[in-house]
C-alpha positions as CSV (number, residue, x, y, z in Angstrom):
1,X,129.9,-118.8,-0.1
2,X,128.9,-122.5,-1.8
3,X,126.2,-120.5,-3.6
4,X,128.1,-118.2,-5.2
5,X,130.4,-120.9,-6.2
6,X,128.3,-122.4,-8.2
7,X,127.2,-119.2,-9.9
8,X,130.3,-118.9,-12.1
9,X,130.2,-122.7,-13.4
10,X,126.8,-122.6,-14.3
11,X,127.5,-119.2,-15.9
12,X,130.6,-120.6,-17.6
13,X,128.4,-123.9,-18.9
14,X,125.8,-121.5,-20.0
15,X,127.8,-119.5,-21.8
16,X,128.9,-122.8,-24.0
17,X,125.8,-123.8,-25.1
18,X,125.1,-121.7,-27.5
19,X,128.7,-122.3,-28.8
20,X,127.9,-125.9,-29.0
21,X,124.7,-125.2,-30.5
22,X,126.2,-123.5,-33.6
23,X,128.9,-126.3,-34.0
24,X,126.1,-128.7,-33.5
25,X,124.2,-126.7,-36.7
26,X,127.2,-126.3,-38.3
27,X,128.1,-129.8,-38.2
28,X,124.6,-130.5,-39.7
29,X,124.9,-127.7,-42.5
30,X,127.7,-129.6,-43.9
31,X,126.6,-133.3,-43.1
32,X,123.2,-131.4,-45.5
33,X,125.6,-130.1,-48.0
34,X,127.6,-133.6,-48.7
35,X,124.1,-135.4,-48.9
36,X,123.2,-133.4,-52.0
37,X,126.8,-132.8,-53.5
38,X,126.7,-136.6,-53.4
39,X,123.4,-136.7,-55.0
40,X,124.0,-134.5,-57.6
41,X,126.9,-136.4,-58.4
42,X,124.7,-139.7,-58.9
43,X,121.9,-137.9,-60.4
44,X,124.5,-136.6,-63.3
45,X,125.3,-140.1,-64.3
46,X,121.8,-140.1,-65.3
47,X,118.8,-138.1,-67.7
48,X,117.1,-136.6,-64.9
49,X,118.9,-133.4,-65.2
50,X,118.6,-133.3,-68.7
51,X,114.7,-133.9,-68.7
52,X,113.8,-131.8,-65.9
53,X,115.7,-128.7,-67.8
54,X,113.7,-130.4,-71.0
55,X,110.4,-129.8,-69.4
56,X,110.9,-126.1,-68.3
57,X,111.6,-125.7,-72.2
58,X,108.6,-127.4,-73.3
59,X,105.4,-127.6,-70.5
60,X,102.4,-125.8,-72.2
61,X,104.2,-123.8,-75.0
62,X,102.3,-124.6,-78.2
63,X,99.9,-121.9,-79.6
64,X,97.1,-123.2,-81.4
65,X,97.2,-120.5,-84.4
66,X,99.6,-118.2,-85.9
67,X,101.5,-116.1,-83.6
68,X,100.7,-112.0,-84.2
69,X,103.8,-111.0,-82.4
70,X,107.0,-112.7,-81.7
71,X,108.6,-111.7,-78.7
72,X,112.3,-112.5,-78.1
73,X,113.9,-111.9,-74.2
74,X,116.8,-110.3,-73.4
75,X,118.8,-113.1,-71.9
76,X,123.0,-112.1,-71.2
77,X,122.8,-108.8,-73.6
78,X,124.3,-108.6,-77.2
79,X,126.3,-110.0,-78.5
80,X,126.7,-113.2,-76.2
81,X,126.1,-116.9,-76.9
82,X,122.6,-116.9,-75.1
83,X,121.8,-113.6,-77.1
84,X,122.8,-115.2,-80.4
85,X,121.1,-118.0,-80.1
86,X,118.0,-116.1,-79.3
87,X,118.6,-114.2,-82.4
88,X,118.8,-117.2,-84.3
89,X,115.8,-119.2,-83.4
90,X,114.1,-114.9,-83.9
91,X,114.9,-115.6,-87.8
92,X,113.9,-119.0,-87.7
93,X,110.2,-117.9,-86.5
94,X,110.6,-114.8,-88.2
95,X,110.7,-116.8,-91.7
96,X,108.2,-119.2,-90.6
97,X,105.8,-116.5,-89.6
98,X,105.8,-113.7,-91.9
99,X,103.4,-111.5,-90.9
100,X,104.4,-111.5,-87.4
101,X,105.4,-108.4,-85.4
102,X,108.5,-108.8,-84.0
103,X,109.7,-107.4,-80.3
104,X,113.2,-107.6,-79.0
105,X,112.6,-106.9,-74.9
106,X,116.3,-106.3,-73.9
107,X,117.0,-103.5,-71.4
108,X,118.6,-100.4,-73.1
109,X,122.5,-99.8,-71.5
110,X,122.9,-96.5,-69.9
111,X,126.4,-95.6,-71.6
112,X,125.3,-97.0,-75.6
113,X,122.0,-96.1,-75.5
114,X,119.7,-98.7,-77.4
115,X,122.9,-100.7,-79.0
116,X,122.6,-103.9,-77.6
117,X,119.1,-103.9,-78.7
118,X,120.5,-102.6,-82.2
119,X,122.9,-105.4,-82.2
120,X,120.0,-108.1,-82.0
121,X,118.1,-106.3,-84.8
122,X,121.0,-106.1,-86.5
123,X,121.4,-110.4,-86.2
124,X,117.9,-110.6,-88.0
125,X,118.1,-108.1,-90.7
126,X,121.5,-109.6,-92.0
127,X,119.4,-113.0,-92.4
128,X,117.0,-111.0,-94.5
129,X,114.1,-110.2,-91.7
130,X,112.6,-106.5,-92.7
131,X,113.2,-104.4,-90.1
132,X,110.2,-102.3,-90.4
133,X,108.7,-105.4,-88.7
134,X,110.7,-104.5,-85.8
135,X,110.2,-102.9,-82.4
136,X,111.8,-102.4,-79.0
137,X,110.7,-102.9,-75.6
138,X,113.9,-101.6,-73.8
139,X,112.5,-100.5,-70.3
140,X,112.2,-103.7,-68.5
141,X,114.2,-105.6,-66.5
142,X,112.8,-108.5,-65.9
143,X,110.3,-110.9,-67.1
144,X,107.3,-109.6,-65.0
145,X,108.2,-105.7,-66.2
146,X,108.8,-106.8,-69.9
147,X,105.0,-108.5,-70.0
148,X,103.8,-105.3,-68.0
149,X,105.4,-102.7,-70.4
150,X,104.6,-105.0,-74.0
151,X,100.9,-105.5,-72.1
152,X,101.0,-101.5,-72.1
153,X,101.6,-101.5,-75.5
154,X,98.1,-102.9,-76.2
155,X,96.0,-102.4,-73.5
156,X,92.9,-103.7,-75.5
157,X,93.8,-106.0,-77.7
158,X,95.1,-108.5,-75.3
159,X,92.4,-111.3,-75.5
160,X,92.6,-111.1,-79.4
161,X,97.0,-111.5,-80.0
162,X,98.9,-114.3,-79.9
163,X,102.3,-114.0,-79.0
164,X,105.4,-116.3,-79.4
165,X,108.1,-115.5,-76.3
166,X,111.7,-116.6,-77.3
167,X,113.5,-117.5,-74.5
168,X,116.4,-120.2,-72.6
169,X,114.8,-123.4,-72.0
170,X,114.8,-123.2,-68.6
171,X,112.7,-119.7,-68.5
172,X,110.5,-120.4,-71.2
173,X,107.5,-122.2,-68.3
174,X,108.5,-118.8,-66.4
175,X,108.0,-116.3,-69.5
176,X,104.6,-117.9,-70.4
177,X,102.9,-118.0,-67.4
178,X,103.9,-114.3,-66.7
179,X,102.6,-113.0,-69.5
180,X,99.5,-114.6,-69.4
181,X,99.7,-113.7,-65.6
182,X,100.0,-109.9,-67.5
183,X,96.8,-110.5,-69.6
184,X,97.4,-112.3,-72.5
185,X,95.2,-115.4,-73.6
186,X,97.1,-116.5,-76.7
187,X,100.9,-117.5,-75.4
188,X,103.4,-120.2,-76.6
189,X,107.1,-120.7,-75.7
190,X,110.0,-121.3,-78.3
191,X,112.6,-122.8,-76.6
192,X,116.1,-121.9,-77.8
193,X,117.7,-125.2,-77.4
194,X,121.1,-125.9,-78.3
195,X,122.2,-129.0,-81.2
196,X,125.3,-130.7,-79.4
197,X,127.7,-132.3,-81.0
198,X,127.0,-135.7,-82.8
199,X,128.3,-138.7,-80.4
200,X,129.7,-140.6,-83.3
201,X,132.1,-137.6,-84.0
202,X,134.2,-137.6,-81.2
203,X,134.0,-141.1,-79.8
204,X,136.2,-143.7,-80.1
205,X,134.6,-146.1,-83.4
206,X,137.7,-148.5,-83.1
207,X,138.5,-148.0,-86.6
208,X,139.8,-144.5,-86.1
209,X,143.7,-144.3,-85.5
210,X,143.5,-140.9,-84.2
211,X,142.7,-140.1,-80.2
212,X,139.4,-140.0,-79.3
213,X,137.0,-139.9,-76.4
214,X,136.5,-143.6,-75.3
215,X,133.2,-142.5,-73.1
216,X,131.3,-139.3,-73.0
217,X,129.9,-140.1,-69.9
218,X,132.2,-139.0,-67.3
219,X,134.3,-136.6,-70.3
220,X,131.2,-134.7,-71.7
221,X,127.5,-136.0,-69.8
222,X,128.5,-135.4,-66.2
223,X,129.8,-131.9,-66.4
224,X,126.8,-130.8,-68.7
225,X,124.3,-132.6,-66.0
226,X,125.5,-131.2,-63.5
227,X,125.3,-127.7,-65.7
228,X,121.6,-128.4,-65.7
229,X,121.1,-129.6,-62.1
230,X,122.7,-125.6,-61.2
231,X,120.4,-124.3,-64.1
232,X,116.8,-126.2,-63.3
233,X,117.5,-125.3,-59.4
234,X,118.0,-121.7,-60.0
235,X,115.0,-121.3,-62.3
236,X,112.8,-123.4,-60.2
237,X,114.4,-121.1,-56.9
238,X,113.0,-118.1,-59.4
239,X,109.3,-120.0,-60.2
240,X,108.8,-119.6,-56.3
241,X,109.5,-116.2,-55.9
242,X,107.1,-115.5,-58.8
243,X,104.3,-117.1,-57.4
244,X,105.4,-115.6,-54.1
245,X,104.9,-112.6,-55.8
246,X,101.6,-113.5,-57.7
247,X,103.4,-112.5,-60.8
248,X,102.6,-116.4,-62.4
């Protein structure tokens, strides 16, 4: 009878461990989860958000000669801000390069066709790009499938074109490597960075007698570093999974 007394408790005690174990990992998950919401706060007082998000835009993008094609990425669709700006530094190459091809990758939407794609083409032509220069890559859907399909495109020419991928910052390191990972030799990254505001137009110059902002750090800086912390961590969470692939 004192045996199978004891059976019960120890059932009963055994049957709380693993209770205690997931308040135990619990109680860990969000002692984990303070520790880096605290350091992201700290780290958005200072440039390291901004320069890591910097180098993603920058890391082994220059091409040593002309570009032969100029490849802009679909980013949110047309028309959006991340779209539009795309389009814009598109002219800006377009101009600079003239005898450039020019290939908007943007993947076509079932119920308007090739529209958003048109709506991009439609961004350069008004700035005075021809559009015979113009193609479309609108069957991939992500970086890797866009380099395959543009790849496709010229299967033998590969080692000999240059290309110019326009892209966010924070994918242009992604972009390049995958479409040299595709089998192009020649590739360089244009980063479609955007101009903030001046400084000196919205803070407080003590000679103004209108209301200003008296610091940009915690109004303006913070906000837009942590922005980049989210951005940089996401893209680098995507970097991973590519070479996880062996896509980069």
């Amino acid at each position: 009878m004192a045996g199978k007394n004891r059976s019960p408790k120890r059932s009963i005690k055994n049957s709380t461990n693993p209770i205690r174990a997931i308040i135990k990992a619990g109680k860990w998950f969000l002692i984990g989860i303070g520790f880096f919401a605290c350091l992201a706060i700290i780290l958005s007082f200072t440039d390291i958000p901004y320069f890591a998000y910097y180098r993603l835009g920058t890391a082994n993008t220059k091409l040593s000669d002309p570009p032969d094609m100029i490849v802009i990425l679909s980013g949110s669709g047309m028309p959006s801000p991340d779209g539009l700006i795309r389009a814009y530094y598109g002219v800006e190459a377009a101009r600079k390069f003239p005898d450039a091809k020019i290939i908007i990758a943007l993947p076509y939407d079932d119920g308007n066709s090739l529209k958003p794609l048109k709506l991009m083409a439609y961004e350069l032509t008004v700035k005075g790009i021809d559009s015979t220069r113009i193609v479309y890559e609108p069957l991939g859907f992500n970086t890797r499938s866009q380099a395959m399909n543009i790849s496709a495109i010229y299967p033998n020419n590969q080692n000999n074109l240059s290309l110019l991928l326009i892209t966010s910052p924070e994918h242009t390191y992604r972009s390049v490597k995958t479409f040299i990972k595709a089998g192009f030799t020649k590739v360089g990254g244009l980063a479609a960075f955007d101009t903030p505001i001046d400084p000196e137009k919205v803070t407080d110059q003590d000679i103004s007698r209108d209301i200003r902002v008296k610091s940009l750090s915690l109004r303006y800086n913070m906000w837009s570093y942590l922005h980049y912390e989210l951005i940089v961590m996401r893209e680098y969470c995507a970097i991973g999974y590519y070479k996880l692939k062996g896509w980069i």
